[in-house]
N, C-alpha and C positions, 0 to 999 in steps of 0.2 A: 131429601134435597135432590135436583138435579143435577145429574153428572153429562159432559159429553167428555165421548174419547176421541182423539183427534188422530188421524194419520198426518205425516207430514208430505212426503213429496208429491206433489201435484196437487194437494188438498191447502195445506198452509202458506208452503213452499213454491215460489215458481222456480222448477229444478228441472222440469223435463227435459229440457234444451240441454241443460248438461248433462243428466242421464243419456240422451243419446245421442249426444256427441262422442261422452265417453265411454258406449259400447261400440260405435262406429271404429271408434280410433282401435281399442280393442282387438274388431277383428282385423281393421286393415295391416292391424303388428302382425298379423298370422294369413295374409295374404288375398283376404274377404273382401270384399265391396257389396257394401247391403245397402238398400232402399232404404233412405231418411225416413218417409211415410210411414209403409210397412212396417220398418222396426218401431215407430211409437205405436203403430197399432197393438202391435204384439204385446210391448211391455205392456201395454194399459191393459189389456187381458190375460198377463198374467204374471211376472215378475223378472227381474232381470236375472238371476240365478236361473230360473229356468230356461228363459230362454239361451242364454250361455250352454248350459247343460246341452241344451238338444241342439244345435248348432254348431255346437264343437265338443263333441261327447271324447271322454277320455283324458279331457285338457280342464283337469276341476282348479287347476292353478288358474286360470283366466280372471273367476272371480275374485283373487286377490286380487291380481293385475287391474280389474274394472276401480276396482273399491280404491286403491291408488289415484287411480288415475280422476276418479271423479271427486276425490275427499281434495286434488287440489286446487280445486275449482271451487272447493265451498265459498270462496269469497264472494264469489258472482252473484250468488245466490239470493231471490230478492223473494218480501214475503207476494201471496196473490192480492190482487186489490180486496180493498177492504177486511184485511184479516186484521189487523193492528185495531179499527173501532169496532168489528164485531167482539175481538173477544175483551176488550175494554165494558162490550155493552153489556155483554151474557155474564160479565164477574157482576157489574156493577143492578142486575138483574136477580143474583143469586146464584147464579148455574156455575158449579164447579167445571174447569178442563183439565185434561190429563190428554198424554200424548202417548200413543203406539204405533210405535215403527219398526217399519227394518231398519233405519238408518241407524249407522253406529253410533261410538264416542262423543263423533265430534257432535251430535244434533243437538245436545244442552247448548253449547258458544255457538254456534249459528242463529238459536233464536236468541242471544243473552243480543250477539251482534244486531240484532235486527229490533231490538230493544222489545221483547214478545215473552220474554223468560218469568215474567214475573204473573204474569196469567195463570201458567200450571202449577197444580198440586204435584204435579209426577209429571216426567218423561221416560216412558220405559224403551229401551231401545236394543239392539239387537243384542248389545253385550250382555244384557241377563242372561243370555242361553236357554232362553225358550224356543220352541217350536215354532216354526216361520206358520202364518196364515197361511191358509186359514185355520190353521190350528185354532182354539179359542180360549190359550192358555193366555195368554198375556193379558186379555181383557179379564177371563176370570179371576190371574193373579191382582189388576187394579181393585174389581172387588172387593175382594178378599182383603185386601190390605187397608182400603180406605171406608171399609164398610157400605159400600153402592146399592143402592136401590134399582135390583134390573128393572124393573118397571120403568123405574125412571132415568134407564141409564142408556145412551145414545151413541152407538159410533160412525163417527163421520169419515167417510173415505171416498176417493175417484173413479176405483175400479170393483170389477165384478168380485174380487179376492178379499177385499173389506166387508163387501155386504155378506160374501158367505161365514166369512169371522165372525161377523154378527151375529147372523144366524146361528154358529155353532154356539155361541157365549150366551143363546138366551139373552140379546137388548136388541135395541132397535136399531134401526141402520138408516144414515141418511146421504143420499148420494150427491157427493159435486160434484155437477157437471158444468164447467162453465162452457163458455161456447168454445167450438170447433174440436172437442174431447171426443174421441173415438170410442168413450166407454159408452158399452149398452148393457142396460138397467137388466138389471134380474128378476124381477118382481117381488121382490123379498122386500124392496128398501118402502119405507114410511112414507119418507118425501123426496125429492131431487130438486135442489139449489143449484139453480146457474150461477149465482150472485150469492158471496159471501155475504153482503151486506144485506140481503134477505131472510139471515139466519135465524137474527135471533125474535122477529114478527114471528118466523114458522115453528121455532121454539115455541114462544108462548102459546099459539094453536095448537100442536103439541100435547102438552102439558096440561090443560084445559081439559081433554075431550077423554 
């Protein structure tokens, strides 16, 4: 059977706007003023821990402070266009989803909220205590546990740090990009979707070949 793994923020999730609003606010608590632009360039290339990290080294309490401060704005949080009928189409096509993230706790109620929760087999999220990506424990724990076919197992993500996940996990990797997304392709990914709603045609091509 077909499996895809789903990242959530920026991929499912339209979250970025409050990712960096609330790394903005972040630094402006500790006296910062950083470029709206730049800082999503940066996360989209590489993670918000790290960019905390190297911008205010020393200060590893921050990341709570972010993770506060952005878990209270999950309400805002809306899914991307067309993720609610694609992944109605790929269930209703056969294709298993499973979700890996960094996002914590709360990311089960966020998609139950957005009425999305009933699509995944799994949502594996930071609190297992795996190895952040690109580690490629998380995808291989989904394996392992639900018996996945790497051949036929796919993860979907927005940035360079999910395709390289892929790439460590042994599946394939497929990139969203919708438009005006600062992330650049790796060469590693299979395919790149602007358009959710294109997913589950380039599935089936996919799958086929």
């Amino acid at each position: 059977m077909t499996a895809l793994i789903w990242d959530l923020d920026g991929t499912l999730l339209d979250s970025y706007g409050i990712i960096v609003d609330s790394v903005l606010a972040v630094a402006a608590e500790r006296g910062v003023r950083l470029d709206r632009a730049g800082t999503h360039r940066e996360l989209i290339a590489g993670s918000v821990k790290d960019f905390l990290a190297s911008r205010f080294p020393g200060a590893p309490e921050l990341w709570d402070r972010y993770r506060a401060v952005s878990a209270a704005r999950d309400g805002e949080i809306t899914l991307m266009p067309g993720a609610a009928g694609t992944l109605r189409a790929l269930k209703e096509a056969g294709v298993r989803s499973f979700v890996y993230t960094h996002k914590g706790a709360a990311a089960p109620e966020v998609l139950r909220r957005l009425g999305v929760l009933e699509y995944f087999d799994c949502v594996l999220t930071a609190e297992a205590g795996l190895p952040r990506k690109p580690a490629p424990d998380g995808i291989e724990w989904l394996v392992r546990r639900y018996g996945l076919d790497k051949s036929r197992t796919f993860y979907i993500g927005d940035r360079p740090i999910d395709a390289k996940c892929a790439e460590n996990a042994g599946v394939g990797c497929i990139l969203y990009k919708p438009a005006g997304s600062p992330a650049e392709p790796t060469g590693t990914e299979l395919i790149t979707v602007p358009d959710l709603r294109n997913l589950p045609g380039e599935m089936e091509s996919l799958i086929s070949n």
